[in-house]
PLY file of the C-alpha trace (Angstrom):
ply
format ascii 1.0
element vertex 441
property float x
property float y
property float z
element edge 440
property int vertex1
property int vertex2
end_header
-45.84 82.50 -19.29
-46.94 79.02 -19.25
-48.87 77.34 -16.60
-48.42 73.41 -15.69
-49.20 71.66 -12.31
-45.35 70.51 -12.01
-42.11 71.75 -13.59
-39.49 69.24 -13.48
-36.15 70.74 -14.03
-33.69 68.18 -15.14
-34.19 65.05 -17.77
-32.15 63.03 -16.26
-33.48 59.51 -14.92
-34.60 61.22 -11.73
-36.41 63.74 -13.52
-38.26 61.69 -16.13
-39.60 59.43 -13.22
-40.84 61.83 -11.77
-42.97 63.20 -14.92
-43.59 60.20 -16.02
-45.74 59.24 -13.27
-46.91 62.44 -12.11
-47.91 62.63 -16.08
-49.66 59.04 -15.39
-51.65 60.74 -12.42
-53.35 63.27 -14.43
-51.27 65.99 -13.67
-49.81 69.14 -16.51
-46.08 68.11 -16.09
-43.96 70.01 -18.26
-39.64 68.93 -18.11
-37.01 71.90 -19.04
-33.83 70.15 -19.97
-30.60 72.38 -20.76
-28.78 69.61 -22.73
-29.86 68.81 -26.35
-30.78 65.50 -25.53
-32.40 63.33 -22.63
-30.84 61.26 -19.88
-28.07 63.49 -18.08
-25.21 62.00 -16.78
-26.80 59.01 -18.50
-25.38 59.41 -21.80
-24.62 56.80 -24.42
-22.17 57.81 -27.57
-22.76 56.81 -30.85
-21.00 58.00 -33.29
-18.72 56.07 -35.95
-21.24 53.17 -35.29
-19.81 52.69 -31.92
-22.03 52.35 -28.67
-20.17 54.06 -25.69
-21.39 54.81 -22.44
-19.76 58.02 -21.05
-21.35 58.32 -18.08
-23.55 55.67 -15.97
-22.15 52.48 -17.17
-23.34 49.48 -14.78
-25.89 48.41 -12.65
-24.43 47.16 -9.30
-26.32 44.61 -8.20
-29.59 43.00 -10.02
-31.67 41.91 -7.19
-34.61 43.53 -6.24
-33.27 45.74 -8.40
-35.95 48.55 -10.18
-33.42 49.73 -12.66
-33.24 45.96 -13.65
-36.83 45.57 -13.80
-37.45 48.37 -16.05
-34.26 47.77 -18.34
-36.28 44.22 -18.77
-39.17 45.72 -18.78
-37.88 48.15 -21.87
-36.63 44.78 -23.55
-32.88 46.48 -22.81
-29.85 43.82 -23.53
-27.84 43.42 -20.80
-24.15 41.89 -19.67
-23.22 40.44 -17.05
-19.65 42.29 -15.67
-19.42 41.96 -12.35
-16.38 43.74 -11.00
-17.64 47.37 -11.46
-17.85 47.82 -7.63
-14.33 47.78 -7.33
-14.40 43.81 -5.74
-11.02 42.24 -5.07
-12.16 39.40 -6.55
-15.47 38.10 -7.18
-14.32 37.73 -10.93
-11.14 36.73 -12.63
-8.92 39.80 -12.32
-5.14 39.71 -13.01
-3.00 41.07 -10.55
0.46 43.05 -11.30
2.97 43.66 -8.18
4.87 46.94 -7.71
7.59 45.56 -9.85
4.81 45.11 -12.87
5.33 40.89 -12.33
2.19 38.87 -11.92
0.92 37.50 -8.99
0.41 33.92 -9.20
-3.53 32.93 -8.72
-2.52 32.19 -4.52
-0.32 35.43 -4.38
-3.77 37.02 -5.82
-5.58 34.62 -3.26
-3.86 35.92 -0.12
-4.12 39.56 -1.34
-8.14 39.25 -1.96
-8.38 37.71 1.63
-6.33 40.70 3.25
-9.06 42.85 1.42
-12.02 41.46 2.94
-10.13 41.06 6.37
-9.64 44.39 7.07
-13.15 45.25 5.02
-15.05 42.72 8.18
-12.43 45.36 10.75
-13.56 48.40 8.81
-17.32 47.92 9.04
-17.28 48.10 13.01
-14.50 51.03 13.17
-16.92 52.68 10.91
-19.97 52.30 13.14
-17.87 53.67 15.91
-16.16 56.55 13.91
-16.72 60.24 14.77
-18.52 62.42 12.57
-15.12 64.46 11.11
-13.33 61.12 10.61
-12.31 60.39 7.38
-12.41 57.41 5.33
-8.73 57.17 5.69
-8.74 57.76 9.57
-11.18 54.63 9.30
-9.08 52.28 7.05
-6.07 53.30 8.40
-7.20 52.19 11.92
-8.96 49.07 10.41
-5.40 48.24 8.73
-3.24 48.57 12.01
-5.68 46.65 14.08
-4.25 43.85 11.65
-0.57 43.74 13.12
0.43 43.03 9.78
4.63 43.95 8.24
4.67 47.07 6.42
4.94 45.59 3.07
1.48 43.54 3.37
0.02 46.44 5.06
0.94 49.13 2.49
-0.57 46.92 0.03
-4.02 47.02 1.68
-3.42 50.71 2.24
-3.27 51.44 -1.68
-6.24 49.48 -2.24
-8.16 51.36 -0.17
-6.99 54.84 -1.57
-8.05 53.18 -5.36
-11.21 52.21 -4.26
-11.91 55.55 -2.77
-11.20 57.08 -5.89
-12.93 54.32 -8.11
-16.19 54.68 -6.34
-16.77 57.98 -5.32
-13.86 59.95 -7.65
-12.27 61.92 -4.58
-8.71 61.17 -2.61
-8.99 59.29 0.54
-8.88 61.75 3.07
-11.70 63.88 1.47
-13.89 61.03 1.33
-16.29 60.99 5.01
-15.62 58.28 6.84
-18.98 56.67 6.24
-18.72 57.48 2.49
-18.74 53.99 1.53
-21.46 52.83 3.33
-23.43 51.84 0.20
-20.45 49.39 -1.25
-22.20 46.39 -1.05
-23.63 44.53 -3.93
-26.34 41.53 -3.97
-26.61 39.69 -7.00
-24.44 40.30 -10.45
-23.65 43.48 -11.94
-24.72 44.15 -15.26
-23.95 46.65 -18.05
-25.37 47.31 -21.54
-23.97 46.46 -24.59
-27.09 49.01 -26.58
-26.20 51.53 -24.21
-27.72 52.65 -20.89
-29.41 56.04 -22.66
-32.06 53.54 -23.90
-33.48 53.77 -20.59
-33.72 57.35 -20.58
-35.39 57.29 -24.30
-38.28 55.12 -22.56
-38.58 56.96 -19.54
-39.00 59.89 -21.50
-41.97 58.69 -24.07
-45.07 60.02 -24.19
-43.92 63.00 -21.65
-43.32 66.60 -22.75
-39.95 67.49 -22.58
-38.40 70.76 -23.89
-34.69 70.61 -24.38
-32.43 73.66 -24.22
-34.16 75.36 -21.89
-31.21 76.80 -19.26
-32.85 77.33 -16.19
-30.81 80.22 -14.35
-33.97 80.78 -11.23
-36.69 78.72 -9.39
-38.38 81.25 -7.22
-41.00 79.62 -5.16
-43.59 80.44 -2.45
-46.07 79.05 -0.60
-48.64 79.74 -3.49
-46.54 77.81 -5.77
-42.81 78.44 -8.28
-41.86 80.49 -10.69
-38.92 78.93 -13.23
-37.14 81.38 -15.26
-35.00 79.66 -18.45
-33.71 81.18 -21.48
-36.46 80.06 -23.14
-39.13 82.04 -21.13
-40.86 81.56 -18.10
-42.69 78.96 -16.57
-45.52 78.68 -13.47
-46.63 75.94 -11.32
-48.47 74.84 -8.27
-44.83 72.93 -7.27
-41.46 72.12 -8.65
-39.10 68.87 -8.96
-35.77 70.18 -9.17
-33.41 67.33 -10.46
-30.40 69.26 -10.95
-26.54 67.77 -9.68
-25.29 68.92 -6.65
-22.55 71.05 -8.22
-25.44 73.04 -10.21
-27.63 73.83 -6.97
-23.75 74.98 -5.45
-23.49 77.01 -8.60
-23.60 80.78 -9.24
-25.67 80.16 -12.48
-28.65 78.71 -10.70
-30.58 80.60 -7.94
-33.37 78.79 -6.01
-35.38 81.90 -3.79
-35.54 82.07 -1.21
-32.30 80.05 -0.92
-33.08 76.60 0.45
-33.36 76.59 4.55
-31.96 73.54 6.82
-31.81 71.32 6.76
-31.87 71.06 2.61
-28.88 73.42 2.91
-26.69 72.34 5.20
-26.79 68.73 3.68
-26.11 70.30 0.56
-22.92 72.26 2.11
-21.54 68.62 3.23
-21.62 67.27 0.12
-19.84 67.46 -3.16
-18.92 67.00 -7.16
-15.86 64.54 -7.66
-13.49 64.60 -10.01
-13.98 61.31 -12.17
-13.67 60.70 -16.20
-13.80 57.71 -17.69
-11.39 56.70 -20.90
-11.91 54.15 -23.55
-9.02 52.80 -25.43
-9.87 50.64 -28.44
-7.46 48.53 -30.09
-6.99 46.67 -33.45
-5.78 43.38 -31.44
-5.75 42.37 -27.66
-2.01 42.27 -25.81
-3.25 41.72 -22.39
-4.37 38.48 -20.06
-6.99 36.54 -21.95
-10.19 35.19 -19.90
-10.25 38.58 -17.14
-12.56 41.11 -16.47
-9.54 43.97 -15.36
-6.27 44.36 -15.03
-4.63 45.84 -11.56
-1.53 47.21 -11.08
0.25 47.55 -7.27
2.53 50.21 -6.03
3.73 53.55 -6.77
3.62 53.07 -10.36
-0.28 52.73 -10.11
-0.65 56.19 -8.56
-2.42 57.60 -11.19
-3.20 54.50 -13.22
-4.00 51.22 -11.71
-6.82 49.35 -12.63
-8.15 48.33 -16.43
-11.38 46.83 -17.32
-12.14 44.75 -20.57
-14.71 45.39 -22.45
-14.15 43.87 -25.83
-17.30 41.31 -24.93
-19.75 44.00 -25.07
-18.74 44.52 -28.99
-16.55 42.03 -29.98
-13.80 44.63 -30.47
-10.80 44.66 -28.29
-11.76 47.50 -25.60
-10.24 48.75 -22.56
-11.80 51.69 -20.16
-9.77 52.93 -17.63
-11.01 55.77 -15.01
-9.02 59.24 -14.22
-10.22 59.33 -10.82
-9.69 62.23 -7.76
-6.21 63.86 -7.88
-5.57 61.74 -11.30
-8.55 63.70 -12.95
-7.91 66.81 -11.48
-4.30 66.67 -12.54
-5.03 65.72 -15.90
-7.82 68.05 -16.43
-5.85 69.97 -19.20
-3.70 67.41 -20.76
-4.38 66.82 -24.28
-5.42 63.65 -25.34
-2.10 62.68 -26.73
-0.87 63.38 -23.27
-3.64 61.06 -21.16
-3.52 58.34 -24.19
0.83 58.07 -23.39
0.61 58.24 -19.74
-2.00 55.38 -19.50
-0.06 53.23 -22.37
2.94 54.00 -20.27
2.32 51.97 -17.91
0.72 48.94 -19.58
3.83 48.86 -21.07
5.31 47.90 -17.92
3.06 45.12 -17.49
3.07 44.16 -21.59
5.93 45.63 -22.98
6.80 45.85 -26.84
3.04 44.29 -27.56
1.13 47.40 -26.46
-0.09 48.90 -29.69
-1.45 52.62 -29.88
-5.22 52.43 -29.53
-7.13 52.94 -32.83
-9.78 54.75 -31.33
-9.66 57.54 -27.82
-13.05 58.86 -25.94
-12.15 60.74 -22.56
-14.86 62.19 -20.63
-14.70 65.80 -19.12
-17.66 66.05 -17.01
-15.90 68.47 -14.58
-16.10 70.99 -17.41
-19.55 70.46 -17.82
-21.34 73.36 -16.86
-24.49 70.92 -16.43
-22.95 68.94 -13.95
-19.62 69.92 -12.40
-18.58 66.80 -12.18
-20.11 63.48 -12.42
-21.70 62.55 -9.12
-21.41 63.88 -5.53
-19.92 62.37 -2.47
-19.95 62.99 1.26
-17.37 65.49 2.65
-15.68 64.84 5.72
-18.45 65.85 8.66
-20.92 64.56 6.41
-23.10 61.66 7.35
-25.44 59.01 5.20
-28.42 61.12 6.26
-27.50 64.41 4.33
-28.62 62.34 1.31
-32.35 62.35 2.29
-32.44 65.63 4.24
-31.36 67.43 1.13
-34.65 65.53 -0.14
-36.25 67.40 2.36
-39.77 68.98 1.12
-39.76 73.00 1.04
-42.79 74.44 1.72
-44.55 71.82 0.08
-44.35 72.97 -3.16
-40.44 72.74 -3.83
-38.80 68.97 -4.22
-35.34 68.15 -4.71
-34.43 64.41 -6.34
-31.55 62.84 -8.36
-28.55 60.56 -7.53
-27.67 62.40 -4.30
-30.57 62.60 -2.47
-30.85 58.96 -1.93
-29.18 57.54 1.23
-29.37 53.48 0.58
-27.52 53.54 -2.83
-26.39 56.94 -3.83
-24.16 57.55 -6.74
-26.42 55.87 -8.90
-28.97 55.24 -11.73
-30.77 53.18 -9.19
-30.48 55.94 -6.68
-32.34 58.65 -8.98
-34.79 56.29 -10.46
-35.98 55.87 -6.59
-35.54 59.84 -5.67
-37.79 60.41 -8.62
-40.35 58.01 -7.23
-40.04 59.51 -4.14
-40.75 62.78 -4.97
-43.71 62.51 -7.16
-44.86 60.07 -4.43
-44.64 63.41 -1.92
-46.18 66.04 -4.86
-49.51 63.88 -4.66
-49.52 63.25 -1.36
-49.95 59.35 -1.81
-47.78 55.94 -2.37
-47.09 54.88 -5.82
-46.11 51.58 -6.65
-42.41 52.06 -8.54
-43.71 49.23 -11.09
-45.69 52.20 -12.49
-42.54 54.00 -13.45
-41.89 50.99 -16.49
-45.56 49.64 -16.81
-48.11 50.70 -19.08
0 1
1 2
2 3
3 4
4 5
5 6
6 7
7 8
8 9
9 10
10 11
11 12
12 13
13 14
14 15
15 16
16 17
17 18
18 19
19 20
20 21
21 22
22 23
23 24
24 25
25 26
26 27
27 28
28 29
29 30
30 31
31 32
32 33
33 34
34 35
35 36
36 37
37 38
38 39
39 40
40 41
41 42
42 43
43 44
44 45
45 46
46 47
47 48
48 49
49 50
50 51
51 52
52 53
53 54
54 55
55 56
56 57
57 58
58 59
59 60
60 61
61 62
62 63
63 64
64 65
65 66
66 67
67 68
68 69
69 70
70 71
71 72
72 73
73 74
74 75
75 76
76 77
77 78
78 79
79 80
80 81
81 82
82 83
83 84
84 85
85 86
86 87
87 88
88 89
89 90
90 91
91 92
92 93
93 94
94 95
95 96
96 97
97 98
98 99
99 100
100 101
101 102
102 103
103 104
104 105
105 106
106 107
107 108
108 109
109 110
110 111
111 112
112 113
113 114
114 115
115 116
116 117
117 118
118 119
119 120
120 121
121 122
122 123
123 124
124 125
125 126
126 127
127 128
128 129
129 130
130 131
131 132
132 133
133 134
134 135
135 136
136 137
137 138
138 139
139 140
140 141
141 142
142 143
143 144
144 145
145 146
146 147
147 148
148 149
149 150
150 151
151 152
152 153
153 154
154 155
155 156
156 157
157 158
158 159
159 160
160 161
161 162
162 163
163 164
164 165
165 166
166 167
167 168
168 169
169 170
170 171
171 172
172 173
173 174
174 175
175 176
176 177
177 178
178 179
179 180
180 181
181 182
182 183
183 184
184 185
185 186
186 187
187 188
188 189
189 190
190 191
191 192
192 193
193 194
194 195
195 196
196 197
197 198
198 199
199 200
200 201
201 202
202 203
203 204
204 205
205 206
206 207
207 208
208 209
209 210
210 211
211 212
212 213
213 214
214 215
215 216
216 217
217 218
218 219
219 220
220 221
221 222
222 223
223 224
224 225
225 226
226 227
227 228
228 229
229 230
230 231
231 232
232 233
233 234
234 235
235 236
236 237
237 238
238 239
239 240
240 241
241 242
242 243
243 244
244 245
245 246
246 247
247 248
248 249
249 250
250 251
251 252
252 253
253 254
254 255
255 256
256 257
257 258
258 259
259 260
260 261
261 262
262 263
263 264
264 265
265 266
266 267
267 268
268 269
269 270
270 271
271 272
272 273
273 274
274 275
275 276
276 277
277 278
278 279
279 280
280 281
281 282
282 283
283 284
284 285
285 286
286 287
287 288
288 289
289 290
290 291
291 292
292 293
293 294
294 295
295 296
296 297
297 298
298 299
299 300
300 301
301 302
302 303
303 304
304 305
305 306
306 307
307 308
308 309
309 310
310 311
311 312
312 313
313 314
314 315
315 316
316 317
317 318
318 319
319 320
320 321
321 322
322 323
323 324
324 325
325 326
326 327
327 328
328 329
329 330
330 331
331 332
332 333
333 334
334 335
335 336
336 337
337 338
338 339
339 340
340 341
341 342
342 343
343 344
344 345
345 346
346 347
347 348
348 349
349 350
350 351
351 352
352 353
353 354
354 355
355 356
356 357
357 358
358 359
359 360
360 361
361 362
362 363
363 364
364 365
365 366
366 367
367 368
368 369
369 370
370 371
371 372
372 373
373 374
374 375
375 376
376 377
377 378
378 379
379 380
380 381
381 382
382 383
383 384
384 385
385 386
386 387
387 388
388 389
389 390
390 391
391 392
392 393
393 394
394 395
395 396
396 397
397 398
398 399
399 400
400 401
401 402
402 403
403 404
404 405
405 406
406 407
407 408
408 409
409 410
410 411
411 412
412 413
413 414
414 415
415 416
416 417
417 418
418 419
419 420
420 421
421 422
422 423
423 424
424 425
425 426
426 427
427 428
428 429
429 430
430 431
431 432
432 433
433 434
434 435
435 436
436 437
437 438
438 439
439 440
């Protein structure tokens, strides 16, 4: 049985900041990482010499931003693409109606301003709302307050159920009222044309991390934790357990004693989505030169609305879709064949005959992932932004939890478990660490 100061369960960004500056401090930090690689939900394919990013994609905002400070720091390429926060505008973005015409740059106008008319509405009815609201009880009313015709107002309405699913991967009425609290961006977005795994890679030099190590138990005490993998067992004075939220809600791992309040009742209000990306790459490009997406209105963009376009990343004509909510959950056993016709489908009604079948498929399934469950966790209705921290909550000094949902200002996010990591080897030593120390030398 080995003995370290910390365990860190997870390599994921949360978990290698965490090591890595605990590992600065002096301190035995060992990492036990089931996957066969680094990074987590951070994970960057590259085979047939093509650089895809199948899970964290973007940064959302660059200013004051310490996942932009350490991708320059780490001398990591970046690209500006700033439309991955689901903006109505912001960017050039071609617009379809519900009869697959195009709106005309005013009719695109006009539907932009409704956005952000009832988005100024929704942040007060939010502030008001009641804690088992949901975050279509709050549009809805937002929406109404507008006196707008059905037509304009149904418009609006679908928007908001996209967005939803876009940023958080669950249907509207699941989705807490204050759910989308975070959505708001300062500065450009950004993405990376090497692939956003190069962050992990750097994070995780000079630390020691053992891969395939399933951790199934953390028992802990008062005298310290006891970690039980596959691989053996491990000892420590404390633990960082980085771990999604739909692993800690798992049968296959056991923290004991189980986690008390109020770690576990924010954990009960929270959840896994349902969200998988898809990447269509073609031989030539059909669709609107000079955009960054393509949107579709209507009930024809129920399960498919929105494209993004990605061939200036590579130089190859590249289109990434997302599955998102009830679309990903329905198409959770589709074959590939299947998803591939259903989304070309319905370019075709925006393209017609020009839509060629895409040379090259990658669909994520992170709800099969039995490391994950899904790809990131929102708040259930009766949730509130504070569950994100309290689930942060230290237990019995020895036990800390960190990662993407644990984070209240920006959770979701790389950003989000880059700072939960900080956090919590900040609270193992007992003192303030600057976060520069998490990329400097």
């Amino acid at each position: 049985m080995e003995q370290h100061d910390t365990i860190v369960v997870g390599a994921g960004v949360a978990g290698l900041t965490a090591a890595r500056l605990l590992s600065k401090s002096g301190m035995s930090v060992v990492v036990l990482e089931a996957r066969n690689r680094v990074g987590g939900r951070v994970w960057t394919d590259r085979n047939e010499d093509l650089v895809t990013d199948l899970g964290a994609s973007w940064i959302h905002g660059t200013v004051d931003e310490p996942v932009a400070a350490a991708a320059t720091a780490f001398n990591m390429p970046t690209m500006e693409f700033t439309v991955g926060g689901y903006q109505p505008d912001s960017r050039p973005i071609a617009y379809y109606s519900a009869d697959g015409q195009r709106l005309s740059d005013a009719e695109a106008r006009r539907f932009a301003t409704d956005i952000h008319v009832v988005d100024a509405t929704l942040a007060e009815v939010v502030a008001r709302s009641a804690p088992d609201d949901s975050y279509r009880d709050a549009t809805e009313s937002a929406i109404v307050a507008q006196g707008w015709d059905d037509e304009r107002a149904l418009r609006v309405r679908e928007y908001m159920e996209h967005r939803s699913e876009e940023q958080y991967g669950a249907w509207i009425e699941d989705l807490a009222a204050h759910g989308l609290d975070d959505d708001f961006i300062e500065g450009d977005e950004v993405v990376f044309p090497d692939g956003y795994d190069r962050l992990a890679q750097h994070l995780s030099e000079g630390i020691d991390v053992r891969l395939q190590h399933v951790v199934s138990k953390v028992h802990w005490s008062t005298k310290g934790v006891v970690v039980s993998s596959d691989q053996g067992m491990f000892t420590a004075n404390n633990a960082v357990i980085t771990v999604p939220v739909g692993v800690l809600q798992s049968d296959g791992f056991v923290i004991d004693p189980a986690l008390p309040e109020p770690n576990a009742g924010a954990l009960s209000r929270l959840q896994m989505n349902a969200f998988e990306k898809i990447i269509l790459r073609f031989e030539r490009r059909f669709w609107d030169a000079d955009v960054y997406a393509i949107r579709q209105q209507g009930p024809e963009a129920r399960r498919w609305h929105s494209w993004y376009d990605l061939t200036s990343l590579h130089g190859e004509p590249t289109l990434l879709t997302f599955a998102a909510g009830p679309t990903a959950q329905e198409i959770r056993g589709w074959s590939e064949a299947q998803v591939v016709e259903s989304v070309l489908d319905q370019l075709r009604r925006l393209y017609g005959d020009v839509v060629v079948e895409p040379w090259h498929v990658h669909i994520t399934h992170w709800q099969d992932d039995p490391f994950s469950h899904g790809s990131y966790a929102f708040m259930k209705v009766g949730s509130t932004t504070a569950d994100h921290d309290a689930l942060a909550t230290p237990v019995g000094r020895v036990l800390h939890l960190a990662g993407e949902a644990t984070w209240t200002d920006d959770p979701a996010t790389v950003p989000a478990a880059l700072a939960s990591g900080h956090r919590a080897a900040c609270n193992v030593l007992g003192r303030s660490l600057p976060v520069e120390e998490v990329w400097g030398s």
